[in-house]
C-alpha positions as CSV (number, residue, x, y, z in Angstrom):
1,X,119.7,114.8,114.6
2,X,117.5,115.3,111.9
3,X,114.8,112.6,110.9
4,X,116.2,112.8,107.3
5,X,119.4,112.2,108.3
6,X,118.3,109.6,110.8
7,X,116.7,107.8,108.1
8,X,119.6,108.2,105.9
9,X,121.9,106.5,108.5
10,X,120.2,103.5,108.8
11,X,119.9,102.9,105.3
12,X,123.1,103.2,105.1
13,X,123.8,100.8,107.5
14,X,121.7,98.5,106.4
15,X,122.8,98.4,102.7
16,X,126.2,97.7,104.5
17,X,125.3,95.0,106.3
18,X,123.5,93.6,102.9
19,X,119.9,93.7,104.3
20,X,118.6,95.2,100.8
21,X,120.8,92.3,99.0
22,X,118.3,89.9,98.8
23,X,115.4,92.1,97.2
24,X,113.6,91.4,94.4
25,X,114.7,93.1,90.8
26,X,117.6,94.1,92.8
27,X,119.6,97.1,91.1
28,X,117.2,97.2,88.2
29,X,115.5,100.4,87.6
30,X,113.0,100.0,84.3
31,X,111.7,102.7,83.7
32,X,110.9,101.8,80.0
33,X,107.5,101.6,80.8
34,X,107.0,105.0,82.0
35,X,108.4,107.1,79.6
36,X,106.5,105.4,77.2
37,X,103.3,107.2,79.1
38,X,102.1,110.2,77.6
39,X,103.7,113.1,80.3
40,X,100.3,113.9,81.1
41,X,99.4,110.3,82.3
42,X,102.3,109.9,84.4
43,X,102.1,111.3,87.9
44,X,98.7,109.8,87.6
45,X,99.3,106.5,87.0
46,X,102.0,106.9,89.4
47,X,100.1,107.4,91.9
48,X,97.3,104.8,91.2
49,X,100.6,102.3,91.5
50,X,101.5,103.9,94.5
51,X,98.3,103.5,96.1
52,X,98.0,99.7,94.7
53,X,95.0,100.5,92.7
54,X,95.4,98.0,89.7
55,X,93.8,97.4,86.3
56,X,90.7,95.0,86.4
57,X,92.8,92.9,84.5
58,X,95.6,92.4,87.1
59,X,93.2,91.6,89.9
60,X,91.6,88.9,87.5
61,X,94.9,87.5,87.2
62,X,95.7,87.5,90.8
63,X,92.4,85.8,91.4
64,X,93.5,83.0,89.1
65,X,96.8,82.5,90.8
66,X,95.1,82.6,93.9
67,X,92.9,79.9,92.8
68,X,95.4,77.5,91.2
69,X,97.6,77.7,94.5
70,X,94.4,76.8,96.7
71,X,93.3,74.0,93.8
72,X,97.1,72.4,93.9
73,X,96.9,72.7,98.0
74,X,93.3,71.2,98.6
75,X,93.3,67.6,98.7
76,X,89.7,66.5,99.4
77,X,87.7,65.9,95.8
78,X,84.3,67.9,96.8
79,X,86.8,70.8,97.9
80,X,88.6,70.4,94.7
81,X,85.7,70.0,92.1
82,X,84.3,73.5,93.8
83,X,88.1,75.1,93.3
84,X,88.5,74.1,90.0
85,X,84.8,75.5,88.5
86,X,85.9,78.7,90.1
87,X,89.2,78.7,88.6
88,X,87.1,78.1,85.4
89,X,84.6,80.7,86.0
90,X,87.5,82.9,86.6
91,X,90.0,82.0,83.4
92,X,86.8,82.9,81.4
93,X,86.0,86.0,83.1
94,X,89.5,87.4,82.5
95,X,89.8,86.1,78.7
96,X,86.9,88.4,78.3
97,X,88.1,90.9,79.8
98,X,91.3,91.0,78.2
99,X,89.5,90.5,74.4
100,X,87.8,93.3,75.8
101,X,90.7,95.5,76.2
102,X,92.3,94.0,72.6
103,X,89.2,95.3,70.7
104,X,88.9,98.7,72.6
105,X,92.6,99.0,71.8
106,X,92.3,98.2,68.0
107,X,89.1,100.3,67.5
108,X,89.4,102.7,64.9
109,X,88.0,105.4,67.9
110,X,90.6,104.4,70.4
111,X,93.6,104.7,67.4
112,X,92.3,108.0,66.9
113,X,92.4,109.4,70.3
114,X,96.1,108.0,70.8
C-alpha cells in the first residue's frame, strides 16, 4: 500500500472515531486574512507561518502572557515583586513597539508604497 494512501486511511479512521472533534477552530477555514495579502506576499508569509517565525509583536505578546501566568502562579512576595517589574518592563516594550508599527503604517512613505 502506498504511504499516501496509508496516511489517508488513518485519517479516515480517525475522523470516524471523532479524534479531530475536539480541535481548536474546528471546521473553520478563514482565509479572510490571506487573500487580503498582496499575491506576491502570500507563499511568503505562508511559509514564515509555517515555519513559526512570528512578528516581533506576537512574541512580545506571548512574553506578557507568559509573564502574567507565572505572576498569578508565584506566591512568594520577593518572587512576585521581580515578576511583576518584568511584566512592566515588558507591557512597555510592546506598547512601543506596536506605536511603532501604528506610525510606520500611517506614514505618508508607507501609504505610498501600499
Amino acid at each position: 500500500m502506498a504511504f499516501d494512501r496509508i496516511a489517508d486511511k488513518r485519517i479516515r479512521e480517525a475522523m470516524s472515531e471523532g479524534k479531530f472533534d475536539h480541535l481548536p477552530k474546528k471546521g473553520a477555514i478563514d482565509l479572510e486574512e490571506y487573500f487580503k495579502l498582496p499575491a506576491e506576499l502570500r507563499m511568503g508569509y505562508s511559509i514564515l507561518k509555517s515555519a513559526g517565525c512570528v512578528p516581533e509583536e506576537v512574541e512580545m505578546f506571548r512574553d506578557v502572557e507568559r509573564l502574567e501566568t507565572q505572576l498569578a502562579a508565584t506566591t512568594g512576595e520577593a518572587a512576585r515583586a521581580d515578576l511583576r517589574r518584568a511584566l512592566n518592563d515588558a507591557r512597555l516594550k510592546l506598547d512601543v513597539a506596536l506605536e511603532r508599527r501604528r506610525l510606520q503604517r500611517s506614514s505618508p512613505d508607507a501609504r505610498r508604497a501600499e
